[in-house]
C-alpha positions, 0 to 999 in steps of 0.5 A: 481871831478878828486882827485880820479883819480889825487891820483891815478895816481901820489900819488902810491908811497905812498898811495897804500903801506900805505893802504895795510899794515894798514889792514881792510875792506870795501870801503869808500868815501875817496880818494884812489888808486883802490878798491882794496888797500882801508882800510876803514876810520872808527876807528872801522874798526880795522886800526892799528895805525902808526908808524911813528906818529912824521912824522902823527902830521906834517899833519893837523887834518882837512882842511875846515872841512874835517877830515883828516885820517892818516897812517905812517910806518917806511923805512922797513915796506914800502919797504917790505909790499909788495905793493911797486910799480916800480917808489917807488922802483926807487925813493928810489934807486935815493934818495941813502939813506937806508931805515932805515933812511926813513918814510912815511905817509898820511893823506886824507878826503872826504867831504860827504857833498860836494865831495870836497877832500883833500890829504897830503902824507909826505916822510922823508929821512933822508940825502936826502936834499931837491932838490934830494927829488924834482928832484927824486920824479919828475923823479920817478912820471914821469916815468909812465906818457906819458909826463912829468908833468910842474911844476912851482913855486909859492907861495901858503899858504905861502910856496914856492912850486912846483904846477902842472897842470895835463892834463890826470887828469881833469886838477887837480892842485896839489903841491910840497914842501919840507923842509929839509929832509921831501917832501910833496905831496898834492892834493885838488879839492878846491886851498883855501883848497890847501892854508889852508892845505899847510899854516898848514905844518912846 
């Protein structure tokens, strides 16, 4: 299974700064960046709640069973958390919108019983508009790559969407859409997982 290493690689914009500010310990089976920015997935395990809960309830509870866990912060929190990585940096400045107007939030789950994962990241910035969420977020994901990701459209659980294939990666598909001013980030090691969480978004 390659999502590890997908999310790692083209999710550090969001997850590895969302983790880090949310606090806790220990390692888990959900998908993460590095050992080293992962909180554990256990409630009991201290996570503070989010703060952008409007931008959490976009995300499926669940996809095939698998229970999603989320986070969320406000613009200001995610700049100053301190895990704010280069391309994080490049993509708000492309984006050209303060970060009070900003939010992010992730939601991730690992089947115990099946490896099979699943990964939504949303990011609302209010004014963006939604060709200047894909065309940054692009641009900014590619900055660390050797070559640049191919991006097609398609139409997966009903929404039309930008889907890559990533070579450096195990060939792990994953897919853009955005709508208005909010972009989602999505991975899965299953395409019907894919489909039923992307069918699930507004």
């Amino acid at each position: 299974m390659h999502l590890n290493r997908t999310l790692a690689a083209v999710s550090a914009l969001f997850l590895a700064v969302l983790i880090a500010a949310c606090g806790g310990s220990g390692s888990s089976p959900s998908p993460t960046p590095s050992p080293s920015t992962a909180a554990s997935t256990d409630p009991s395990a201290g996570v503070s709640p989010g703060t952008a809960q409007d931008l959490e309830a976009l995300i499926p509870d669940a996809i095939a069973g698998i229970t999603l866990q989320k986070f969320s912060m406000q613009g200001s929190e995610f700049v100053n958390s301190g895990g704010a990585t280069e391309e994080t940096q490049d993509f708000l400045e492309g984006l050209g919108v303060s970060t009070d107007e900003v939010a992010v939030a992730a939601g991730y789950g690992l089947s115990p019983d099946t490896g099979d994962g699943v990964a939504v990241f949303v990011f609302r910035a209010e004014g963006a508009g939604t060709d200047r969420l894909l065309s940054v977020f692009k641009e900014a994901t590619d900055s660390a790559r050797e070559q640049p990701l191919a991006w097609e459209a398609a139409d997966v659980g009903g929404k039309r969407v930008d889907r890559a294939t990533d070579p450096e990666q195990g060939d792990q598909v994953v897919y853009l859409y955005a709508t208005g001013d909010t972009l989602f980030f999505l991975a899965a090691t299953q395409e019907d997982h894919a489909a039923e969480a992307l069918a699930a978004l507004p």
